[in-house]
Structure formats: structure tokens, C-alpha cells
C-alpha positions in Angstrom: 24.0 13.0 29.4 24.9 9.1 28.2 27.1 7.7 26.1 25.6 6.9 22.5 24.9 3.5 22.8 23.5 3.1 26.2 19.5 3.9 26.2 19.4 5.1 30.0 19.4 8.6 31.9 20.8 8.9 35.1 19.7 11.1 38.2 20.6 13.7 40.1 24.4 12.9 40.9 25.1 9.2 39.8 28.0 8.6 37.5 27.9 5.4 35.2 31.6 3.9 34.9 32.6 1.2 32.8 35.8 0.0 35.1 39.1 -1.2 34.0 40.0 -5.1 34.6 41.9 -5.0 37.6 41.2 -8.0 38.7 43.7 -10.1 36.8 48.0 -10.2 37.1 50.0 -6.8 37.1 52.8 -5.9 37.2 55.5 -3.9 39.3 56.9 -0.7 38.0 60.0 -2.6 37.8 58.4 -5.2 36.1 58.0 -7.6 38.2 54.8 -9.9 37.6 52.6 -10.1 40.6 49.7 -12.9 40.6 46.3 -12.0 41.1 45.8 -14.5 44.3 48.1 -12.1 45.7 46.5 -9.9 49.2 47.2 -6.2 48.4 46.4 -3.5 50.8 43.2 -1.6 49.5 44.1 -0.2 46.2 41.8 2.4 44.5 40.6 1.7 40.3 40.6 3.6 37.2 36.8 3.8 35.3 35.5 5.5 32.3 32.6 7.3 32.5 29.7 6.5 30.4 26.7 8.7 31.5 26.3 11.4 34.3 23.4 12.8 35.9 21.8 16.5 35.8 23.7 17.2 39.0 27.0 16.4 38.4 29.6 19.6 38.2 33.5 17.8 38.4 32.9 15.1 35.7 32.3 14.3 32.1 31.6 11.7 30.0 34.8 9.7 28.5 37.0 11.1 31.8 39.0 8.6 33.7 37.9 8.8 37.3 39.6 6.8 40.3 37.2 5.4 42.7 37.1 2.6 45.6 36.2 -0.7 44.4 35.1 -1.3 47.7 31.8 0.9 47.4 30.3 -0.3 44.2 27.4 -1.5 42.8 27.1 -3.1 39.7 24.9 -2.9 37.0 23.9 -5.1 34.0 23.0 -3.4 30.6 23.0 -4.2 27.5 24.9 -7.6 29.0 27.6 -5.6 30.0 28.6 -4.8 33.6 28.8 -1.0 34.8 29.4 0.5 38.5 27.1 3.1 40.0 28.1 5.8 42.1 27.7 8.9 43.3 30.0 12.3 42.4 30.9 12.3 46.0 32.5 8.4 45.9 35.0 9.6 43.0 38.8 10.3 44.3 40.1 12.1 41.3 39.6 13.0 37.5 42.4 12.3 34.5 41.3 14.1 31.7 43.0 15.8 29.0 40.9 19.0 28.8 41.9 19.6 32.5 45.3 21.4 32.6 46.5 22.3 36.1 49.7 21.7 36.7 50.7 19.3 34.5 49.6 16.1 36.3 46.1 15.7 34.3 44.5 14.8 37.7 42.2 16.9 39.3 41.7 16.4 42.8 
């Protein structure tokens, strides 16, 4: 499965994400603004998936999966940068057609 405009198939059980900016300032839950230069322990990132493989069971496109930026690699299509992964390297899944509980994460 891919995502309309994206002429690609993936294999067996990669995942295609198209991650979230985190690389610029955030802020606190308080508020507070907190620079990018700023050293953070390792913090995990939010991606929407574009395209899956045949093999993948736990995720579909347009779900929000966390992942560690840590273990990426990137890919250029269509001039626009993607991350590759495996099923196994996701964390969790936010999706709205998951209802467990009432967190929307599946983990």
C-alpha cells in the first residue's frame, strides 16, 4: 500500500514515514520556550506513515507512529525527505480507529 502520490512499493516489513519537525524550538507543557541548541536526554518522534509493506500487521497508512530518531534512514523522493524503518523499530500507534482504553495509543 502507498500513499497516492508517491510512485514506490515497499517490501516485506518497511514502513515509509514522513516525520514531524522536531528539530526546531518547543515548548514546555507549562509553556516555557526551550531553544533547540538545548542537550535533551534521548527523546522519541511522532511520523506519519505514508506506505507500508505486504508484511506489516500493527500499522496503516495515515497512523501516527512514535519511533527513535536515533535508528533512521532517510530517504529522498519526490525531493522530499522520508525515514525507513522496519515494523519492529516503531514504539507505538495513535490512531483514531484504535479504541482501547481511551488513550488512542496502541502499544
Amino acid at each position: 500500500m502507498t500513499d497516492a502520490g508517491l510512485a514506490i512499493r515497499m517490501l516485506h516489513d518497511r514502513v515509509l514515514v514522513d516525520a514531524e519537525s522536531g528539530a526546531g524550538e518547543r515548548k514546555s507543557g507549562g509553556g516555557i520556550l526551550i531553544p533547540a541548541t538545548v542537550q535533551m536526554g534521548k527523546r522519541l518522534s511522532w511520523a506519519r506513515v505514508v506506505a507500508v509493506g505486504p508484511s506489516v500487521r500493527s500499522v496503516e497508512i495515515d497512523d501516527r507512529v512514535l519511533f527513535d530518531p536515533g535508528e533512521r534512514a532517510e530517504v529522498e523522493i519526490n525531493s522530499k525527505r522520508y525515514v525507513l524503518m522496519r515494523e519492529r523499530d516503531i514504539h507505538a500507534v495513535a490512531a483514531e480507529r484504535i479504541d482501547d482504553s481511551g488513550t488512542g495509543l496502541y502499544l
